[in-house]
Chimera marker file (.cmm) of the C-alpha trace (Angstrom):
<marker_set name="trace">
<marker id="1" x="0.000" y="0.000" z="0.000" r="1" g="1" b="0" radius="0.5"/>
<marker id="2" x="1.105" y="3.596" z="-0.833" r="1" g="1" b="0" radius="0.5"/>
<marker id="3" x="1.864" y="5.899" z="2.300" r="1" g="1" b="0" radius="0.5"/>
<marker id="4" x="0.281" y="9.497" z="2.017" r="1" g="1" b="0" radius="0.5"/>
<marker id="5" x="3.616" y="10.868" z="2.252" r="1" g="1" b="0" radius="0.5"/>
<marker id="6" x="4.395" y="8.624" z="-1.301" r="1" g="1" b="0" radius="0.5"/>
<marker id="7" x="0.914" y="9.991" z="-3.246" r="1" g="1" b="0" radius="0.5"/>
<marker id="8" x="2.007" y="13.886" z="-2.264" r="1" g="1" b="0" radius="0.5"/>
<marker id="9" x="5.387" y="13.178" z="-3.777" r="1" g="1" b="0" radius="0.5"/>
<marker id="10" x="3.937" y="11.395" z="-6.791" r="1" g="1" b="0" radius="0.5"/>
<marker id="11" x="0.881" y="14.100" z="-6.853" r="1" g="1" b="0" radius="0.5"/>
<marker id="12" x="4.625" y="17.089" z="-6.762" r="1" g="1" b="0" radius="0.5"/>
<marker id="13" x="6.298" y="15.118" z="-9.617" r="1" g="1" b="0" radius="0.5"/>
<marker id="14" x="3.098" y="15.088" z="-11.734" r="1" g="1" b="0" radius="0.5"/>
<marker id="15" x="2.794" y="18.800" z="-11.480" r="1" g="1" b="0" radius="0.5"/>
<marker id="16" x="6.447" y="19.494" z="-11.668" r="1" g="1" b="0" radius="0.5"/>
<marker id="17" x="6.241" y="17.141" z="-14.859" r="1" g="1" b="0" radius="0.5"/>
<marker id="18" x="3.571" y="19.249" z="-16.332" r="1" g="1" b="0" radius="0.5"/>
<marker id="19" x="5.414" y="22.765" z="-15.418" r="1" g="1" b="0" radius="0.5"/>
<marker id="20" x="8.302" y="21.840" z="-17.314" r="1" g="1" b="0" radius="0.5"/>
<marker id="21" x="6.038" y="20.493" z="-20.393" r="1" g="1" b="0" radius="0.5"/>
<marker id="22" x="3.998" y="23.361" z="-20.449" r="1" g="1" b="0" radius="0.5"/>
<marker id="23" x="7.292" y="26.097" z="-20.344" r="1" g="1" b="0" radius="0.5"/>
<marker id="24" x="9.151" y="23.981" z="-22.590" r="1" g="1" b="0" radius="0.5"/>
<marker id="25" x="11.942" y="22.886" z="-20.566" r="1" g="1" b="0" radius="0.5"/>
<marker id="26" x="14.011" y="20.092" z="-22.165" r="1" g="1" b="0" radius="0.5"/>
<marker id="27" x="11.095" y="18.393" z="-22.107" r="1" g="1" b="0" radius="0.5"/>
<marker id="28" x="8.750" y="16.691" z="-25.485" r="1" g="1" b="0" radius="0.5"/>
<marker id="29" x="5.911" y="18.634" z="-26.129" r="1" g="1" b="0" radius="0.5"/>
<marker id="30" x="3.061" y="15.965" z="-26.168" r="1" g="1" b="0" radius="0.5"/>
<marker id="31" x="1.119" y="17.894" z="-28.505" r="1" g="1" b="0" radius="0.5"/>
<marker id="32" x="-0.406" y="14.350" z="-29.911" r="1" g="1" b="0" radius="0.5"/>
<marker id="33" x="-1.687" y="13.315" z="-26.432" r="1" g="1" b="0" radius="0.5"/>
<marker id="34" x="-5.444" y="13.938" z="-25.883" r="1" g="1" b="0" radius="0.5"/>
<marker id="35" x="-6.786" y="16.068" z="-23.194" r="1" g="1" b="0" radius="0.5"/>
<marker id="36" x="-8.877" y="14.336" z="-20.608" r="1" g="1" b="0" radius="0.5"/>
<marker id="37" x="-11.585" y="15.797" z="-19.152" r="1" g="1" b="0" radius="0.5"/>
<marker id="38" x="-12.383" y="15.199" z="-15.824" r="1" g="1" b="0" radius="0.5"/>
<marker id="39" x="-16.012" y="16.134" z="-14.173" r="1" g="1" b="0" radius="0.5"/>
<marker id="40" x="-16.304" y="17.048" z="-10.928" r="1" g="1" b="0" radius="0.5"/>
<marker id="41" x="-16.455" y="13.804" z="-9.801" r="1" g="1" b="0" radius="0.5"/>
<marker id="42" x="-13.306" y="12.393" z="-10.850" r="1" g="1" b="0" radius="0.5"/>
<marker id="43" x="-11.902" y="15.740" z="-8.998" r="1" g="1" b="0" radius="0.5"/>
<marker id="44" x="-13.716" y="14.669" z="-5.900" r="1" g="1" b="0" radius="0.5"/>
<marker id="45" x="-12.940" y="11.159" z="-5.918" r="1" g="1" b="0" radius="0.5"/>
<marker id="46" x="-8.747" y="11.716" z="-6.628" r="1" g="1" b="0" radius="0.5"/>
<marker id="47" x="-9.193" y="14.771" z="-3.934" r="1" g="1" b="0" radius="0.5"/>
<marker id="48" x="-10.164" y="11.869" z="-1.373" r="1" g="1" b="0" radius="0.5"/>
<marker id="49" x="-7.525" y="9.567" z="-2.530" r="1" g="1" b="0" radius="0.5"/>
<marker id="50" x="-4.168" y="11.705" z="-2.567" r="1" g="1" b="0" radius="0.5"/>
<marker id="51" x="-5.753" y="13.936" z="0.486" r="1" g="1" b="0" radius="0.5"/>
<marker id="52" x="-5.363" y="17.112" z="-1.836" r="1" g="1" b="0" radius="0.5"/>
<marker id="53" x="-8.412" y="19.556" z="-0.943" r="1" g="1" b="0" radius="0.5"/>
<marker id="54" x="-10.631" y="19.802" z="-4.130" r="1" g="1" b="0" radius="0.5"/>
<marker id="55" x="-10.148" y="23.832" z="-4.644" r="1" g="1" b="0" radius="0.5"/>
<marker id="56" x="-6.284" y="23.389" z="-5.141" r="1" g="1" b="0" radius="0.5"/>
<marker id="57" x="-7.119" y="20.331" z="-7.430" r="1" g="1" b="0" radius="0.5"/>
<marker id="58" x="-9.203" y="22.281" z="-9.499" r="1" g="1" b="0" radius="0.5"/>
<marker id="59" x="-6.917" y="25.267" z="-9.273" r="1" g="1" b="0" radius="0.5"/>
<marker id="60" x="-4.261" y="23.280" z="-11.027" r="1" g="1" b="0" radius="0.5"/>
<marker id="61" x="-6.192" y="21.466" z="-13.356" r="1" g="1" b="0" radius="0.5"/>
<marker id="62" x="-7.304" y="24.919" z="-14.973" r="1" g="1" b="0" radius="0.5"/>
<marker id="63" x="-3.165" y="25.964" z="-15.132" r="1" g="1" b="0" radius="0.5"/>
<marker id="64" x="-3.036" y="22.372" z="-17.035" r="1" g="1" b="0" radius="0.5"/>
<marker id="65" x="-0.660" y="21.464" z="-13.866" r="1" g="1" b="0" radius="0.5"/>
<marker id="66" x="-2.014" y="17.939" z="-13.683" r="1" g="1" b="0" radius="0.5"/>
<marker id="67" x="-0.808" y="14.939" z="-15.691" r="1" g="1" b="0" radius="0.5"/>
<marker id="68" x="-4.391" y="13.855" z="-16.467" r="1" g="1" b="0" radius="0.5"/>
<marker id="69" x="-3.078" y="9.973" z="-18.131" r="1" g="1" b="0" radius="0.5"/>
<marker id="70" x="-1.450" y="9.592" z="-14.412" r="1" g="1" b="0" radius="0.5"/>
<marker id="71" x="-4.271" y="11.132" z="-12.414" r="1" g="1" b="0" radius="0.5"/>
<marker id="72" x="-7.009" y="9.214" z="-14.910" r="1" g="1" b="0" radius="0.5"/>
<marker id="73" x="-5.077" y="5.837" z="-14.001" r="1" g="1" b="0" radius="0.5"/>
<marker id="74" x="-4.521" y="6.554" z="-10.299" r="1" g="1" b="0" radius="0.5"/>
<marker id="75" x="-8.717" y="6.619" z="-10.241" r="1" g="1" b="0" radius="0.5"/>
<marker id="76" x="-8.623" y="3.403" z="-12.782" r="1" g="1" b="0" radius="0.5"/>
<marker id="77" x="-6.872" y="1.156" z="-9.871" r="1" g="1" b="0" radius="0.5"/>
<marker id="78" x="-8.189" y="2.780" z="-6.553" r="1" g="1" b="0" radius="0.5"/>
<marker id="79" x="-11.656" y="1.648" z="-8.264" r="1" g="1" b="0" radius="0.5"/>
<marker id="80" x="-10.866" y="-1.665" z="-9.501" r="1" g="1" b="0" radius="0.5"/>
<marker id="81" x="-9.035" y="-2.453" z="-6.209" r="1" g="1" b="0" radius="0.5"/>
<marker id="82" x="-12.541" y="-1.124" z="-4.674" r="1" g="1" b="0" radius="0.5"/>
<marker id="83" x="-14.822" y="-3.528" z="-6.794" r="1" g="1" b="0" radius="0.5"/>
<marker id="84" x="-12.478" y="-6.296" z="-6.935" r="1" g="1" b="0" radius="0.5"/>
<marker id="85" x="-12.217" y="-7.027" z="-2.953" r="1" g="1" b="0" radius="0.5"/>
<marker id="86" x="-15.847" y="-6.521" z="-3.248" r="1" g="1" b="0" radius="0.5"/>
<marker id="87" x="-15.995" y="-10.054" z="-4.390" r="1" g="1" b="0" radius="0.5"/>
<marker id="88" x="-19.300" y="-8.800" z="-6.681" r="1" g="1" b="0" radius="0.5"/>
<marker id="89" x="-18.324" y="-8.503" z="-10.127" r="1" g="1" b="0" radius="0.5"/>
<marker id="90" x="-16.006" y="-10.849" z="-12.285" r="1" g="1" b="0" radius="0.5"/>
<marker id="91" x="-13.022" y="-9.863" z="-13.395" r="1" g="1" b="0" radius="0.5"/>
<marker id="92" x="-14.679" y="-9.326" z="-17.062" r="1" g="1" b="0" radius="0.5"/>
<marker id="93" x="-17.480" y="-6.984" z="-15.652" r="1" g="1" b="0" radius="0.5"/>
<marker id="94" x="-15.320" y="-4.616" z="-14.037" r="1" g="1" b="0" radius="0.5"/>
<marker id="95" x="-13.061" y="-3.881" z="-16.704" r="1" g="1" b="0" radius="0.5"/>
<marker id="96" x="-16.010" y="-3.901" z="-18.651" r="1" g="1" b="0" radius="0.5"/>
<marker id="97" x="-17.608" y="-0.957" z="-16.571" r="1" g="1" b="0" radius="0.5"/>
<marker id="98" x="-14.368" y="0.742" z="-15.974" r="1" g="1" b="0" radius="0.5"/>
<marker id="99" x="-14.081" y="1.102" z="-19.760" r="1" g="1" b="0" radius="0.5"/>
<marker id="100" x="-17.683" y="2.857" z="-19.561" r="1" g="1" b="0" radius="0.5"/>
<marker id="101" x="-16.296" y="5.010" z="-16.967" r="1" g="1" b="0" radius="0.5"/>
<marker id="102" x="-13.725" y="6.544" z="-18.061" r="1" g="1" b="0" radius="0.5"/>
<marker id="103" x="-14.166" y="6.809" z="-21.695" r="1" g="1" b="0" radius="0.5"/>
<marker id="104" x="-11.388" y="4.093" z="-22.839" r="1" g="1" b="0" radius="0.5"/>
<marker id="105" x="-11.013" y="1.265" z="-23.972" r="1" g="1" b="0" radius="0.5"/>
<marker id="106" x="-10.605" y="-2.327" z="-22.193" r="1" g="1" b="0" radius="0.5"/>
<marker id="107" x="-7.273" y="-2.735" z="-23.322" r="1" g="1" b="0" radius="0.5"/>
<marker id="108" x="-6.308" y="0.505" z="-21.550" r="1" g="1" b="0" radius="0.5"/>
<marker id="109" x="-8.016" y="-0.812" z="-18.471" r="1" g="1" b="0" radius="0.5"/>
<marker id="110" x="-6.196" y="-4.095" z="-18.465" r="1" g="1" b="0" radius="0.5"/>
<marker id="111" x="-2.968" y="-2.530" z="-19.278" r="1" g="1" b="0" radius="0.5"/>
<marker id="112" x="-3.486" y="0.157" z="-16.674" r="1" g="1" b="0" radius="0.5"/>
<marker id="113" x="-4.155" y="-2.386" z="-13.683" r="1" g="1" b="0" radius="0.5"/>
<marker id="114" x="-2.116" y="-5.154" z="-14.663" r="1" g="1" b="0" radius="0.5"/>
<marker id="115" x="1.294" y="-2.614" z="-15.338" r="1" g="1" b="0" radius="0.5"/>
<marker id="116" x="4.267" y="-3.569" z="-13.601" r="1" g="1" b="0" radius="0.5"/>
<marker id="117" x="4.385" y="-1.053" z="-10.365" r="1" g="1" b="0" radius="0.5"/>
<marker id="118" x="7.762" y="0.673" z="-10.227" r="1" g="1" b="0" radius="0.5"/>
<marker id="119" x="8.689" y="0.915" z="-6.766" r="1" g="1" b="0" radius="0.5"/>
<marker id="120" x="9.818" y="4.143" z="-5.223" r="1" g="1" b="0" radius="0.5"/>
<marker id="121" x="12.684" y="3.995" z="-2.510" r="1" g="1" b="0" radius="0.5"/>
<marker id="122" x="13.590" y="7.355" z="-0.253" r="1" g="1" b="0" radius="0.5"/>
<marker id="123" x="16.408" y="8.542" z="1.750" r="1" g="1" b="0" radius="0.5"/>
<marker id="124" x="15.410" y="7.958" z="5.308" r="1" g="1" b="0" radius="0.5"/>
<marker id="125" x="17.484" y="11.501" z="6.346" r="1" g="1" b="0" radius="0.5"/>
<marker id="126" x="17.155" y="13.394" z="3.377" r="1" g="1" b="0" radius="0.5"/>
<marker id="127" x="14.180" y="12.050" z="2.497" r="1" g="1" b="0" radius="0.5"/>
<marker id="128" x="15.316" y="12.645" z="-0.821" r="1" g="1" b="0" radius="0.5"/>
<marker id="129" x="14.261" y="9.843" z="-3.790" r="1" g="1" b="0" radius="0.5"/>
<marker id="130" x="16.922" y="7.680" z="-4.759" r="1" g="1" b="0" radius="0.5"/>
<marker id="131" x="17.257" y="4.965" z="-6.974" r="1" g="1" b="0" radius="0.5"/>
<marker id="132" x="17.332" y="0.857" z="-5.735" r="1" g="1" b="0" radius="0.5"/>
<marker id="133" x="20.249" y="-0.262" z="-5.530" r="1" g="1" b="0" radius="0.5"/>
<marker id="134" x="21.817" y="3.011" z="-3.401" r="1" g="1" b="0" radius="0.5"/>
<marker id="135" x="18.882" y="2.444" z="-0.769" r="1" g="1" b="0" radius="0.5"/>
<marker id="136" x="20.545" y="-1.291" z="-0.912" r="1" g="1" b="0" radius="0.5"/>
<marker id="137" x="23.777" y="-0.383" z="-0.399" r="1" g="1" b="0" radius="0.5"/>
<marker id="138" x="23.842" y="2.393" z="1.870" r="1" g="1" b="0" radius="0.5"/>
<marker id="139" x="21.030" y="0.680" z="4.248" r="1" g="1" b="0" radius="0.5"/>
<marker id="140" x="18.224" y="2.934" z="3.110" r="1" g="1" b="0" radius="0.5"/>
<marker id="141" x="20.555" y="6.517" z="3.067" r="1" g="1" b="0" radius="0.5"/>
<marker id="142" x="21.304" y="8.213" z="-0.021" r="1" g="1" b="0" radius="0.5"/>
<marker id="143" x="25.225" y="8.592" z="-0.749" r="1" g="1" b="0" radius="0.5"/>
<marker id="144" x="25.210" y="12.346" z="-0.075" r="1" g="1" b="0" radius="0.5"/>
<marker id="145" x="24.123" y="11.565" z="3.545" r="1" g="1" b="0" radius="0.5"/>
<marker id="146" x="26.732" y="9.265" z="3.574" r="1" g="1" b="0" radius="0.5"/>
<marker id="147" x="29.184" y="11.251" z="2.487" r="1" g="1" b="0" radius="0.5"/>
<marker id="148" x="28.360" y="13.888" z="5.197" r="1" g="1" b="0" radius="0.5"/>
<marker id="149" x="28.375" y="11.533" z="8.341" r="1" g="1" b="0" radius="0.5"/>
<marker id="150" x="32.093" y="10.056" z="7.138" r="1" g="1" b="0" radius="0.5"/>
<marker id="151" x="34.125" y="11.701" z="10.140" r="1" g="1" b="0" radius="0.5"/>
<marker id="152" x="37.575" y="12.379" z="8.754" r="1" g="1" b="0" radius="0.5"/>
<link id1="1" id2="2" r="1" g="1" b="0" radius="0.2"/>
<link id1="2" id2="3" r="1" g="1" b="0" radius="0.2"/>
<link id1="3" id2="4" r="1" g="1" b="0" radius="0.2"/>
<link id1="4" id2="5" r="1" g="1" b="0" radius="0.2"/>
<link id1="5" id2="6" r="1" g="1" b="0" radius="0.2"/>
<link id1="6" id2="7" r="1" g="1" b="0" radius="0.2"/>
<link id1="7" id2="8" r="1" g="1" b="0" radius="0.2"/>
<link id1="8" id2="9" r="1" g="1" b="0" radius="0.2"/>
<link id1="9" id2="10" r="1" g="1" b="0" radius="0.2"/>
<link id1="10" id2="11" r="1" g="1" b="0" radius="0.2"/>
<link id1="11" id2="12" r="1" g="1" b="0" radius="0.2"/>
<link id1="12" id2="13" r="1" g="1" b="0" radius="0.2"/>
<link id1="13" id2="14" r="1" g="1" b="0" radius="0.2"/>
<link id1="14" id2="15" r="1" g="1" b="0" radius="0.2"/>
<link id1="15" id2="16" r="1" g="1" b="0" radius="0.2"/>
<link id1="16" id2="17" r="1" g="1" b="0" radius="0.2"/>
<link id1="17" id2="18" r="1" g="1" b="0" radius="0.2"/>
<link id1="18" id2="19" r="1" g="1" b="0" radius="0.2"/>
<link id1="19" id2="20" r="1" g="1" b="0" radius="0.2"/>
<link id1="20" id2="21" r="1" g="1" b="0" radius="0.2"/>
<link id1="21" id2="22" r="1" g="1" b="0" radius="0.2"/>
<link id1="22" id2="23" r="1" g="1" b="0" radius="0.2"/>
<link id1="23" id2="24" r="1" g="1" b="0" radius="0.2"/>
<link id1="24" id2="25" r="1" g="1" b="0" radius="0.2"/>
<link id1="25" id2="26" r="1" g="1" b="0" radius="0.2"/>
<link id1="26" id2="27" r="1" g="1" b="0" radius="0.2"/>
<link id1="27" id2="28" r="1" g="1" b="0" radius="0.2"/>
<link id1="28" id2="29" r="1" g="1" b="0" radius="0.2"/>
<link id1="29" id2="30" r="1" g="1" b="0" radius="0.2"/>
<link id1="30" id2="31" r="1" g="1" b="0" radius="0.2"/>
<link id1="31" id2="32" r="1" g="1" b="0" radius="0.2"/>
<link id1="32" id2="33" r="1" g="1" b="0" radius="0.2"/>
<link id1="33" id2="34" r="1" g="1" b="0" radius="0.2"/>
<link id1="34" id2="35" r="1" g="1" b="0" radius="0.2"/>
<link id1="35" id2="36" r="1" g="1" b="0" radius="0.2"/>
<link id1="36" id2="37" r="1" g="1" b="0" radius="0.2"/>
<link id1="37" id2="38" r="1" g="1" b="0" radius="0.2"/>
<link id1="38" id2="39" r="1" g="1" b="0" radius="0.2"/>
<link id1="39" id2="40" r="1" g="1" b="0" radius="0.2"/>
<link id1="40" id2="41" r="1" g="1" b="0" radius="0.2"/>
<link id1="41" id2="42" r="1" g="1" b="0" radius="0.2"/>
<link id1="42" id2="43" r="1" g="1" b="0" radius="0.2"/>
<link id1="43" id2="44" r="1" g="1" b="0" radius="0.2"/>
<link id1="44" id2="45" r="1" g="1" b="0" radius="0.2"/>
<link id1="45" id2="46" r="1" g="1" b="0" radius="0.2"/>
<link id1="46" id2="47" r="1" g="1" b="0" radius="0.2"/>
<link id1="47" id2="48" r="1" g="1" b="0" radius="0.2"/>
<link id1="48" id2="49" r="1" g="1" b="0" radius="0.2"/>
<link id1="49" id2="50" r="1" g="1" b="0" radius="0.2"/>
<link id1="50" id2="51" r="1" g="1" b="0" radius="0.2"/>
<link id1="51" id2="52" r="1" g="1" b="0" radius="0.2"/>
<link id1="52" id2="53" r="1" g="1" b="0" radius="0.2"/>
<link id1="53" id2="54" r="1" g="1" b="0" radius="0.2"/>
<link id1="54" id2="55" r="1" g="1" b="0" radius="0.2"/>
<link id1="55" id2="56" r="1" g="1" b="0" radius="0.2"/>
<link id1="56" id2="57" r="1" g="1" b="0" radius="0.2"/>
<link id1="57" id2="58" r="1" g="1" b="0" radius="0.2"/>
<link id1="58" id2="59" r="1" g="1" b="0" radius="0.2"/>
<link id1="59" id2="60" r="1" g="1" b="0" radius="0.2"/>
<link id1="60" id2="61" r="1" g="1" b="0" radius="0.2"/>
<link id1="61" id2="62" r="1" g="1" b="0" radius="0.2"/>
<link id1="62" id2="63" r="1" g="1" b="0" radius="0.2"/>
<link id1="63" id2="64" r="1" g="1" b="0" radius="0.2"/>
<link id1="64" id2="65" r="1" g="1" b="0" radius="0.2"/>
<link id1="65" id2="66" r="1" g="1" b="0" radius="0.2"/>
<link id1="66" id2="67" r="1" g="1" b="0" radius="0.2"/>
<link id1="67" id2="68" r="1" g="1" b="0" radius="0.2"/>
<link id1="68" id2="69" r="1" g="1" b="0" radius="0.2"/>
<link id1="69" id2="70" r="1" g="1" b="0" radius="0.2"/>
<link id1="70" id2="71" r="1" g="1" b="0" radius="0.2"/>
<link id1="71" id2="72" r="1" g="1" b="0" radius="0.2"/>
<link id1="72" id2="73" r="1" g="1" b="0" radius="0.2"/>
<link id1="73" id2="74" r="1" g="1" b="0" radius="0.2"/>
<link id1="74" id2="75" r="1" g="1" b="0" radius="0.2"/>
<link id1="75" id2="76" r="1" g="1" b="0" radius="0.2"/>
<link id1="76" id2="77" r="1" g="1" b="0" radius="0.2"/>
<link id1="77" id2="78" r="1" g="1" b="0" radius="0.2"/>
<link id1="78" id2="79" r="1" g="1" b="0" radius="0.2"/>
<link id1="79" id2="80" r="1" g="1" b="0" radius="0.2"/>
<link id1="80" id2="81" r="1" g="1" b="0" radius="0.2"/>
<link id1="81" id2="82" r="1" g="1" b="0" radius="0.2"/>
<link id1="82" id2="83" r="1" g="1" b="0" radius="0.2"/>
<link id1="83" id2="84" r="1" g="1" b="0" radius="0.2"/>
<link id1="84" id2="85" r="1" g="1" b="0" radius="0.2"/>
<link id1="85" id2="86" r="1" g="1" b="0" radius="0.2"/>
<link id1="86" id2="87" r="1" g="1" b="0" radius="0.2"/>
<link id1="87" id2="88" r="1" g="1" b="0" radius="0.2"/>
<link id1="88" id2="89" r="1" g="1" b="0" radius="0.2"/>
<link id1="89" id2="90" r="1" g="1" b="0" radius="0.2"/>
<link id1="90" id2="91" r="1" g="1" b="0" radius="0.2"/>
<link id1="91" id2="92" r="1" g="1" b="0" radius="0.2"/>
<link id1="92" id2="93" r="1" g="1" b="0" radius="0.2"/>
<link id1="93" id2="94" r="1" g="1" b="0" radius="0.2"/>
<link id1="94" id2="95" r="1" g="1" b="0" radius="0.2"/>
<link id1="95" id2="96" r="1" g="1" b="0" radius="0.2"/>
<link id1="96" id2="97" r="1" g="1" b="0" radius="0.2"/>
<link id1="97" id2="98" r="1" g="1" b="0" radius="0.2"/>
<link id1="98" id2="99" r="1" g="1" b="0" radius="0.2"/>
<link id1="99" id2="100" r="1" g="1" b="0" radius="0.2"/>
<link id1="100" id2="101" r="1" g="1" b="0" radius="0.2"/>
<link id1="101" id2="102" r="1" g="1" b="0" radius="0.2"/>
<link id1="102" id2="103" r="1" g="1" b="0" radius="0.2"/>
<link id1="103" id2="104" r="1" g="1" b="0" radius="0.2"/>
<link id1="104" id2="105" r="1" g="1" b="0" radius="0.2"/>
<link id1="105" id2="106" r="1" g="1" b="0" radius="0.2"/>
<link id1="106" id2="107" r="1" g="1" b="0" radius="0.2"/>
<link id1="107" id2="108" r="1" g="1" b="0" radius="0.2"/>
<link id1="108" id2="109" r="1" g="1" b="0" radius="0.2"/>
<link id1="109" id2="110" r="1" g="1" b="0" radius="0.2"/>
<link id1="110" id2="111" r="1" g="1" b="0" radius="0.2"/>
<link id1="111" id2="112" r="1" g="1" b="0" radius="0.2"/>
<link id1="112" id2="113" r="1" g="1" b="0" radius="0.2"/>
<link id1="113" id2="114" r="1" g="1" b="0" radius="0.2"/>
<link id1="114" id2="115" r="1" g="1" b="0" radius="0.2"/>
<link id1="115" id2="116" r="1" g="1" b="0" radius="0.2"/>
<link id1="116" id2="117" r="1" g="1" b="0" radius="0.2"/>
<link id1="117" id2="118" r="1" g="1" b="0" radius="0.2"/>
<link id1="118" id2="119" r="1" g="1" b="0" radius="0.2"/>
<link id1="119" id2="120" r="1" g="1" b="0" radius="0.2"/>
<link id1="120" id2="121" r="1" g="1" b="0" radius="0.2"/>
<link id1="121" id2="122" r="1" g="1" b="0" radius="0.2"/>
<link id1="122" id2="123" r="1" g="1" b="0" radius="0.2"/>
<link id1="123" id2="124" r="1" g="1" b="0" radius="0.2"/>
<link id1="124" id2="125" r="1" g="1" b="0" radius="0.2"/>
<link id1="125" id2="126" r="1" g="1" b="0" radius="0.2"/>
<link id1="126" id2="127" r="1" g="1" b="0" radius="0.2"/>
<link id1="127" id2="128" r="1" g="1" b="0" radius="0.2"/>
<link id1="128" id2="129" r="1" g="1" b="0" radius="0.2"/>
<link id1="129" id2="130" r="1" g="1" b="0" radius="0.2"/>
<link id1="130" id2="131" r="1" g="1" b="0" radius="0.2"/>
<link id1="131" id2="132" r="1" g="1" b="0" radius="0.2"/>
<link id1="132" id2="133" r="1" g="1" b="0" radius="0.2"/>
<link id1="133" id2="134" r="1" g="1" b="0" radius="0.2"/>
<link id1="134" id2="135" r="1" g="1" b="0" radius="0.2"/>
<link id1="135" id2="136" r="1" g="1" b="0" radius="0.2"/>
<link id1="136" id2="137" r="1" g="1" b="0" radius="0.2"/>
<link id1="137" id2="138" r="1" g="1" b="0" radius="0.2"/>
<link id1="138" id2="139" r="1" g="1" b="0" radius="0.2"/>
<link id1="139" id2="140" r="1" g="1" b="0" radius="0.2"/>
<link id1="140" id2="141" r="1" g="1" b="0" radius="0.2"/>
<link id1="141" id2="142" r="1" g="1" b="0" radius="0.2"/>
<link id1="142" id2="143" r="1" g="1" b="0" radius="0.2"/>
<link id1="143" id2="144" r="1" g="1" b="0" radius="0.2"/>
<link id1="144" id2="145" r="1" g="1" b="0" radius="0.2"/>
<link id1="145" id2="146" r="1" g="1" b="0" radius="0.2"/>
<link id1="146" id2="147" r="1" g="1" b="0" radius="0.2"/>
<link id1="147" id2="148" r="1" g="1" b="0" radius="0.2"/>
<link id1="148" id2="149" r="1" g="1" b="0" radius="0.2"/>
<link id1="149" id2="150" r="1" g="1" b="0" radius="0.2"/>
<link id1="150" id2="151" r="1" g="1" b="0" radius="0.2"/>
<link id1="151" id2="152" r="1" g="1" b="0" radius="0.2"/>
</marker_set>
């Protein structure tokens, strides 16, 4: 399960993802990619999940600040987590009314909840993200932390 501490990071990257699409710096312009809208709903229901109040959710959706493929999936598993412990629907139906949902297609779905989850590791004194195998090595520190605790 994803701490809160982990979705407001995610929730930061998204936004700081966006700010450097939308100013053009050293980053693709994703002109191709559709916009998604979301109704007031969605804005609710990923306000409740990433504990963001719904004005400053809407606030940057209008400045385009949210990655709206990332948000859109985020909403895709918290609900087919939701039905599926539920224990009601077969795997077939939910999918099924997922792709009604959100406007997309079942292959989207299934590709969206089945995706390999890339795990996130953090500097327990920094608290700064870091990759895998440094979080290995260094016992969950990041090698600048390291580096400043060597006593010389």
């Amino acid at each position: 399960m994803v701490s809160n501490f982990e979705k407001v990071v995610n929730f930061v990257e998204i936004c700081e993802k966006k700010i450097m699409q939308r100013f053009n710096f050293n980053c693709k312009n994703n002109s191709m990619t559709p916009k998604i809208k979301f109704r007031e709903k969605d804005i609710n229901k990923l306000s409740g999940i990433i504990q963001v109040p719904i004005e400053i959710l809407a606030k940057l959706q209008s400045m385009s600040l949210i990655d709206e493929i990332d948000a859109r999936n985020l909403l895709i598993i918290t609900d087919w987590r939701k039905l599926k412990r539920s224990k009601k629907y077969n795997t077939t139906q939910i999918i099924g009314a997922l792709s009604n949902e959100y406007q997309v297609s079942d292959t989207t779905i299934e590709s969206v909840i089945y995706a390999k989850r890339k795990l996130l590791y953090w500097c327990k004194s920094c608290e700064k993200r870091i990759p895998k195998g440094e979080f290995q090595r260094n016992s969950g520190i990041c090698d600048k932390c390291v580096i400043e605790s060597i006593e010389l």
